[in-house]
C-alpha positions as CSV (number, residue, x, y, z in Angstrom):
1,X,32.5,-83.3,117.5
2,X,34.5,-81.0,120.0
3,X,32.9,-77.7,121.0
4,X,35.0,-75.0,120.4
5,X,34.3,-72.7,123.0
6,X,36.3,-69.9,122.0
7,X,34.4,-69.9,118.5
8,X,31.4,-69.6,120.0
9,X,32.1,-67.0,122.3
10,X,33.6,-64.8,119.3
11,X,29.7,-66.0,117.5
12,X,27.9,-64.8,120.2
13,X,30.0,-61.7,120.4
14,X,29.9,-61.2,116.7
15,X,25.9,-61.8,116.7
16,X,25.3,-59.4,120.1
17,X,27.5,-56.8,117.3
18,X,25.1,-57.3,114.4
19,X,22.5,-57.3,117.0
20,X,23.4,-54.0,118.4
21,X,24.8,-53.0,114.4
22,X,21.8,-53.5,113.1
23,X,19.3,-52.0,116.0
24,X,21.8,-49.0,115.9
25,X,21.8,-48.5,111.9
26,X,18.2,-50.3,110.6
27,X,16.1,-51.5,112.8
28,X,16.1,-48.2,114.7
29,X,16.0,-45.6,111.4
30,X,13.3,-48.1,110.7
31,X,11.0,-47.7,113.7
32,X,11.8,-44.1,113.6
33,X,9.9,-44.0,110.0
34,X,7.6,-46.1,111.0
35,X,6.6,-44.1,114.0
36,X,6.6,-40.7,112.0
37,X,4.9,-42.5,108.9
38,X,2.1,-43.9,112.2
39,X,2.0,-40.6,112.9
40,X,1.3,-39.2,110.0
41,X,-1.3,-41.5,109.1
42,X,-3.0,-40.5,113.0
43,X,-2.7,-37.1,112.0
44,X,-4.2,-37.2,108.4
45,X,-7.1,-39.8,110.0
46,X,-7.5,-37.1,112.7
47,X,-7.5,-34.2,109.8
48,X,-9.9,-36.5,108.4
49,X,-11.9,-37.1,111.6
50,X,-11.9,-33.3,112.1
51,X,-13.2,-32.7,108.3
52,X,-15.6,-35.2,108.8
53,X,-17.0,-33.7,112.4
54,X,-17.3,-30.3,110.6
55,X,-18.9,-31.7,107.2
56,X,-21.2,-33.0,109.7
57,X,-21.8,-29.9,111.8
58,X,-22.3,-28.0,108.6
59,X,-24.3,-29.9,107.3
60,X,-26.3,-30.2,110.7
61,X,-26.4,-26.1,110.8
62,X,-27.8,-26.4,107.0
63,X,-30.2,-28.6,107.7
64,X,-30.7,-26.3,110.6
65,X,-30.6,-23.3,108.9
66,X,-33.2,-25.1,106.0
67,X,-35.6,-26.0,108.7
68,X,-35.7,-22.1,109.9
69,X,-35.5,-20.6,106.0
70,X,-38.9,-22.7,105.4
71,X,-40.3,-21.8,109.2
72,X,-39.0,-17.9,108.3
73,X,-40.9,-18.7,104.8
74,X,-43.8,-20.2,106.3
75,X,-44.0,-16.9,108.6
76,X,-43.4,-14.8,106.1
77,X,-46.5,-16.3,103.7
78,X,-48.8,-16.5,106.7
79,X,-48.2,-13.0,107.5
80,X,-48.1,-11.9,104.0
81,X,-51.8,-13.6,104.1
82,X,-52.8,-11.8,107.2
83,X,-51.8,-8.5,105.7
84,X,-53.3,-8.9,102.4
85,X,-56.6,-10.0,104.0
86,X,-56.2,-7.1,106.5
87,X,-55.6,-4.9,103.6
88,X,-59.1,-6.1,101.5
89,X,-60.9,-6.0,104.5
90,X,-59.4,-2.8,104.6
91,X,-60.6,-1.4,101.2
92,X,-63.9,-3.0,101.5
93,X,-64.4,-1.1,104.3
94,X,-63.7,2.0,102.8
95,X,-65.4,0.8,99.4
96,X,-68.5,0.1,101.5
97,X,-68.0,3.5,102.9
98,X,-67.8,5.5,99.7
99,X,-70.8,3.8,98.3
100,X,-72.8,4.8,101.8
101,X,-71.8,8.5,101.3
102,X,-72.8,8.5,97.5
103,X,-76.3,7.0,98.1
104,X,-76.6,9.6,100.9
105,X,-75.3,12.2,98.7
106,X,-77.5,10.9,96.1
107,X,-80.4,10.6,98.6
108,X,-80.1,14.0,99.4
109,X,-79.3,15.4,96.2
110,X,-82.6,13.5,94.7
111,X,-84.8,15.3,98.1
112,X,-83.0,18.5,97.4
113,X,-84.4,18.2,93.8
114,X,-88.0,17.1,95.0
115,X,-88.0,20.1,97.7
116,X,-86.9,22.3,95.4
117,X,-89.6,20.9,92.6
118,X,-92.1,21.6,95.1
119,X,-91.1,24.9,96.4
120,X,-91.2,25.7,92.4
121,X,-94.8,24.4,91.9
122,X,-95.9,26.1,95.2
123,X,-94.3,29.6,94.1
124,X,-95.6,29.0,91.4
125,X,-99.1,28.3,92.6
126,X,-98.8,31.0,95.2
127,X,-97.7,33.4,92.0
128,X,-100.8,32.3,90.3
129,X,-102.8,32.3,93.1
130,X,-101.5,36.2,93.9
131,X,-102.6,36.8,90.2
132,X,-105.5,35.6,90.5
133,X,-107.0,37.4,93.3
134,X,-105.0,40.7,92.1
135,X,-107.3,40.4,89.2
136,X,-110.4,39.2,91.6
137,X,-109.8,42.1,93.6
138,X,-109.0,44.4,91.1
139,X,-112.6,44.0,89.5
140,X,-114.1,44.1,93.1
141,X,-112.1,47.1,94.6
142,X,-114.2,50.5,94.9
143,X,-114.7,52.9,97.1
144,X,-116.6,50.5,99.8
145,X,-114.1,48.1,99.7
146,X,-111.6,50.7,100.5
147,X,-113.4,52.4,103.1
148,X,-113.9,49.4,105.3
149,X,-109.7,49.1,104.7
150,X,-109.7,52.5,106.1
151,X,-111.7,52.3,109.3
152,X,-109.9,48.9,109.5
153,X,-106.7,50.9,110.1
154,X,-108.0,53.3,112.1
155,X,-109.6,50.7,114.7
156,X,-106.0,48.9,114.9
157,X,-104.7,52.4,115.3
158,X,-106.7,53.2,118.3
159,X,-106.2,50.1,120.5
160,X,-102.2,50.1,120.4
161,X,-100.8,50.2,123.9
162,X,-98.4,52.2,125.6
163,X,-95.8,50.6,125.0
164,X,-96.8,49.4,121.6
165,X,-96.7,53.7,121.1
166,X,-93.2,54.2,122.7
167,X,-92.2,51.3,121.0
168,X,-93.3,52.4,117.4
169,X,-92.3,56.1,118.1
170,X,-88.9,55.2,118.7
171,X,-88.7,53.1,115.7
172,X,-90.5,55.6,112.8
173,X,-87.5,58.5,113.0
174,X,-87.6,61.6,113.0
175,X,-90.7,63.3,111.1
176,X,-89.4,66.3,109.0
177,X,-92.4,66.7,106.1
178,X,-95.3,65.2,108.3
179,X,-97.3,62.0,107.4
180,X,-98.1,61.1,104.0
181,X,-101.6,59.3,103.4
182,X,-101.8,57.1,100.5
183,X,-105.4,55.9,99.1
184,X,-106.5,54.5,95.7
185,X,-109.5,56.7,95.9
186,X,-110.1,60.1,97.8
187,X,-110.8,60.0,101.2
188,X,-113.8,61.2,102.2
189,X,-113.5,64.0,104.7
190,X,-114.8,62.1,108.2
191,X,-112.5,59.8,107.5
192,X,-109.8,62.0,106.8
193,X,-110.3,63.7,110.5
194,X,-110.1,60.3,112.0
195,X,-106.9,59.6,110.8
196,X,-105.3,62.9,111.8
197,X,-106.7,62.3,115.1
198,X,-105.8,59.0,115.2
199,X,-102.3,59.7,114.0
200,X,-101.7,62.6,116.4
201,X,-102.1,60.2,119.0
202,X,-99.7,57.4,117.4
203,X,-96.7,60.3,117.5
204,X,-97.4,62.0,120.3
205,X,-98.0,65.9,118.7
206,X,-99.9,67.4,116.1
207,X,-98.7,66.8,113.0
208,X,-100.0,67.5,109.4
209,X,-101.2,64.9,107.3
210,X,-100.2,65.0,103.1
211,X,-103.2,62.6,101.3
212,X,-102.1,61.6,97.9
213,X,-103.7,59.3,95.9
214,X,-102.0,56.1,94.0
215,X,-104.5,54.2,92.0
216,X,-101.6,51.6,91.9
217,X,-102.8,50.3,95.9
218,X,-106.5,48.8,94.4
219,X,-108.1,49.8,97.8
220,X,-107.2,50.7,100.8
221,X,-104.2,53.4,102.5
222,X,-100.6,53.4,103.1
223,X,-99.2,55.7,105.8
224,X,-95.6,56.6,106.0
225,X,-94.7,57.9,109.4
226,X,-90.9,58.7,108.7
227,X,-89.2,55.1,108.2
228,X,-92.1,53.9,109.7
229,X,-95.1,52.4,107.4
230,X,-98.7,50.8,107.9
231,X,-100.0,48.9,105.1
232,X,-104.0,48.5,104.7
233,X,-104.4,48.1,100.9
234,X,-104.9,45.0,98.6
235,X,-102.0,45.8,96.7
236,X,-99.4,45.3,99.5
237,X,-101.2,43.0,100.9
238,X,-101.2,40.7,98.1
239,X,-96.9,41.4,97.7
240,X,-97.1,40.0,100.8
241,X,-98.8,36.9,99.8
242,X,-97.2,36.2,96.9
243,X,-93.9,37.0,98.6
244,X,-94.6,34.6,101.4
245,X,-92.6,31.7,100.4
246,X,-89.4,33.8,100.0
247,X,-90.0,35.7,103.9
């Protein structure tokens, strides 16, 4: 069999055509869809990739943030705790307080009551006692009794001091109607010349003396020396007494 050179020239020129045909027409529209369907799948895999580093990192900061809620809530409680105990301390405190001050209050309201009880049943005893020796004295007063009263005040009278005199004549006033003598029986005259003598001494000048007498005094004198007055009788003197617990 003869080879036919010029056939397979025009062969190899018409298979270099359909080579070059069909890389020009298919084979490179092919690759060209290949590459951009390649591509597409690296981008939608890198899409992918992308979506499946950020699920991740959400989910990560979820966690994340799910760890902190329940530290934040774990916080929270134990300062909710704190407070709460802080608080009932708190109240106890002031509970224990106000109970303190009531049984004080109560304490000294209860020793308020017993003082006062016993300032009532002392009064009273000193009221009874007053009565008593008002009536005592009342059947003993006379004439004697109220004698010795009288000289009594006259001896006190006498010793005052100096300045005991300057001291009460600056106190009594200024003596307009004299000095009024008070007795629950008359004065016998001696006596009655003592106590002007003794009295002209006391303010300093002669003065006249008015004797009255008020049966109401038991025994004894009163002298009123312009606001000034002495007090030797059992009837003031037993005011006095019974009128101790309120002086």
């Amino acid at each position: 069999m003869e080879l036919n050179w010029s056939t397979f020239i025009l062969e190899i020129i018409n298979f270099l055509v359909l080579v070059w045909i069909l890389k020009r027409f298919l084979y490179k529209p092919v690759l060209e869809i290949i590459a951009r369907r390649q591509a597409s799948i690296d981008k939608t895999l890198a899409d992918a990739k992308q979506l499946h580093d950020d699920a991740e990192s959400l989910q990560q900061q979820y966690e994340g943030r799910l760890a902190d809620w329940d530290q934040e809530r774990k916080q929270a409680r134990e300062k909710l705790a704190e407070e709460l105990h802080a608080d009932r301390a708190r109240k106890l405190e002031e509970l224990k307080a106000a109970l303190e001050q009531e049984r004080e209050r109560a304490a000294v309201a209860e020793q308020r009551r017993l003082s006062d009880a016993q300032l009532e049943m002392e009064d009273t005893a000193l009221a009874q006692g007053a009565q008593l020796a008002t009536q005592l004295l009342a059947q003993a007063a006379g004439p004697e009794v109220e004698s010795r009263l009288v000289q009594l005040a006259i001896d006190e009278l006498s010793k005052l001091t100096k300045e005991k005199l300057a001291a009460l004549r600056s106190s009594y006033g200024q003596i307009s109607e004299g000095i009024t003598v008070s007795s629950a029986y008359p004065m016998p005259d001696d006596q009655r010349h003592q106590l002007q003598k003794v009295l002209n001494n006391v303010v300093g000048k002669d003065t006249p003396l008015k004797f009255e007498q008020d049966s109401k005094l038991l025994a004894g004198v009163r002298i009123n020396i312009g606001a000034w007055q002495l007090a030797a009788n059992l009837r003031d003197e037993l005011k006095g007494f019974a009128e101790l617990r309120s002086a």
